[in-house]
C-alpha positions, 0 to 999 in steps of 0.5 A: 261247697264240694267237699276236696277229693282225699285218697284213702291215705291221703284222707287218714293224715287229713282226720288224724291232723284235724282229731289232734287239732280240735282235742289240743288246739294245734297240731305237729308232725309227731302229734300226727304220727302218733295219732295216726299210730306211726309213732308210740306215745310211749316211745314219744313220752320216753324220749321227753323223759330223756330215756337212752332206749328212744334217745333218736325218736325219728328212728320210732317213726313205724313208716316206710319212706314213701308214706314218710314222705307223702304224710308230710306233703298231705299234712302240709297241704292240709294246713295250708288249705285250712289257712292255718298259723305256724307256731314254733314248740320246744320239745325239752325236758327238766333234768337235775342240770336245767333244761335241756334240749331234745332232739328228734333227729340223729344228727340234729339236722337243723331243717328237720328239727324246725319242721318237726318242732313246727306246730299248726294252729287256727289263724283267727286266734287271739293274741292272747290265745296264742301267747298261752298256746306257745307258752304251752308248746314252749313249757318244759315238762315236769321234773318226774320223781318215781317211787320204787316199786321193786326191792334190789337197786342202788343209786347209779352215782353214790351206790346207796341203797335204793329199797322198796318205797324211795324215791328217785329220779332216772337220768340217762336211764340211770337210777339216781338217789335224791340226795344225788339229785339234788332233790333232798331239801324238798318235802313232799306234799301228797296229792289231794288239795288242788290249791295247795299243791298249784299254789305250792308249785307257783311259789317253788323256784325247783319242784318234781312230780311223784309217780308209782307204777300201778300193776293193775292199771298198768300206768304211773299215777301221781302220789304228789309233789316236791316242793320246798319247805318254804314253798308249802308253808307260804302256800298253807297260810294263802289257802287258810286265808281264803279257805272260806271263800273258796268253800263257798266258790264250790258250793256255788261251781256245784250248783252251776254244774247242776245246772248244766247237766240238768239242760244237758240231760234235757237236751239229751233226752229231746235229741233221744226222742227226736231219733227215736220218737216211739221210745217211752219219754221216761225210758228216754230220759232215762237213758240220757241221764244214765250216759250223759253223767258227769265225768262217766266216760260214757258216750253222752259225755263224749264231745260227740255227746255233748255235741248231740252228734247222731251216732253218739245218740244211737250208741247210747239208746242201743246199749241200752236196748242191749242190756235193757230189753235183751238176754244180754247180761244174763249171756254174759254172766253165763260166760259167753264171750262178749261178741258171741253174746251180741251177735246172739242178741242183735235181732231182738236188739234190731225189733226193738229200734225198729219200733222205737224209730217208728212214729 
């Protein structure tokens, strides 16, 4: 069957819509938006934050009202020829006062606020599948506590004195202490114990997640939870009573891991020489062991990797070849820019896979 004719335009919506569906499982207008660049993920995590800066997010939507118009009925189309299934999402957030309800437009327009709460998923899932689906898009999102970074701040509601390492929580873009947030009779638990702090969580009828703002990385990173005392002792006694079990269930989910990488490194290594069959067999595996490790980032462990996709493969046998069998490192240690020294490296990159491509 002949693939539908896509404009360009029209065939962008169409790939960032499918990118979002196949990554999360369902896929909304402002999903799309943002994966098609239109909308900050920034400015969408602000306005789930309740930040006054993007309090009308329809207003951060970088797109002229013609192509406003025409994302809308490509993607419409799009999700009707794929036959797929509406699934209303609540877009809320946690605040010191319950749940509260976000809105996308300025005025609250109820025909406009259900299409971009409408979400898109595969009609063939199962009913259980669907049920975990919209309890996730139905899911508030965690109360965030940050841990100040800077020196001067006071709480915005009693003025105490917010220094360097408090924690406190931002309201209406506002500071507040934890003792104003209600937050005070919780405990923190650092992160590092995975079934401690999900067991925590499970048991705490009110709980916030820690951030700090990274300089170097640029990002806010979890330090770990608030939880009620009584939440972490519950949850220390469960995990000192099948902490013996759950050792053995790792040792068990480590060799199983095992196991998978080394059919996955093997696979990896057959697709290699497949594309490549004058590559030496032990440079070949070489090379799929090097890009397919586990939790790497590389491309062997992308889920074009993992599907042995044919440009995953060719990335990694030709950055390979590029460090391996060129002057590249060297140019680089040297200072040449990072382009200047591939360009300067491509025909003897180009020889190379020549002769691997070759029988």
């Amino acid at each position: 069957m002949a693939e539908p004719f896509y404009s360009n335009f029209q065939k962008r919506v169409v790939q960032a819509a499918e990118a979002v569906l196949k990554r999360t499982g369902s896929v909304g207008p402002l999903e799309l938006f943002q994966q098609m660049g239109l909308l900050q993920p920034v400015h969408f995590e602000g306005w789930r934050k309740g930040n006054e800066h993007y309090r009308v997010l329809e207003s951060c939507i970088q797109v002229g009202a013609e192509k406003f118009q025409k994302t809308i009925q490509y993607f419409e189309a799009w999700a009707k020829d794929r036959n797929l299934r509406p699934i209303e999402a609540a877009y809320t957030r946690r605040g010191p006062g319950g749940v509260e309800e976000l809105r996308v437009t300025e005025h609250g327009d109820p025909q406009w606020e259900k299409f971009y709460r409408r979400h898109y998923a595969p009609a063939d899932l199962s009913k259980k599948k669907t049920e975990r689906l919209a309890g996730k898009l139905n899911r508030p999102p965690d109360l965030v506590v940050f841990e100040k970074v800077g020196e001067e701040g006071n709480c915005s509601e009693c003025g105490t004195e917010l220094a360097k390492g408090n924690l406190l929580l931002m309201e209406k873009n506002q500071p507040l202490c934890l003792t104003c947030a209600d937050l005070d009779r919780l405990v923190f638990l650092p992160a590092g114990d995975a079934a401690l702090s999900r067991r925590a969580r499970k048991h705490s009828p009110l709980s916030a997640v820690v951030v700090r703002f990274s300089p170097a990385r640029k990002r806010y990173e979890r330090q770990g939870l608030l939880v009620p005392e009584s939440a972490l002792a519950k949850a220390e006694e469960e995990c000192a009573d099948d902490a013996p079990a759950r050792a053995a269930a790792r040792v068990q989910a480590a060799f199983v891991r095992q196991e998978d990488d080394r059919e996955f490194i093997a696979a990896l290594t057959r697709e290699i020489l497949g594309r490549y069959p004058g590559c030496p067999p032990e440079e070949a595996g070489r090379i799929a062991a090097h890009t397919g490790l586990r939790s790497s980032g590389r491309v062997g462990r992308s889920s074009a990797g993992c599907a042995l996709e044919a440009r995953a493969v060719e990335l990694a046998v030709s950055a390979h070849v590029r460090h391996e069998h060129t002057n590249y490192d060297a140019l680089l240690m040297r200072g040449t820019n990072r382009l200047d020294a591939r360009e300067l490296v491509r025909e003897k990159m180009d020889r190379v896979l020549a002769k691997w491509s070759s029988a």
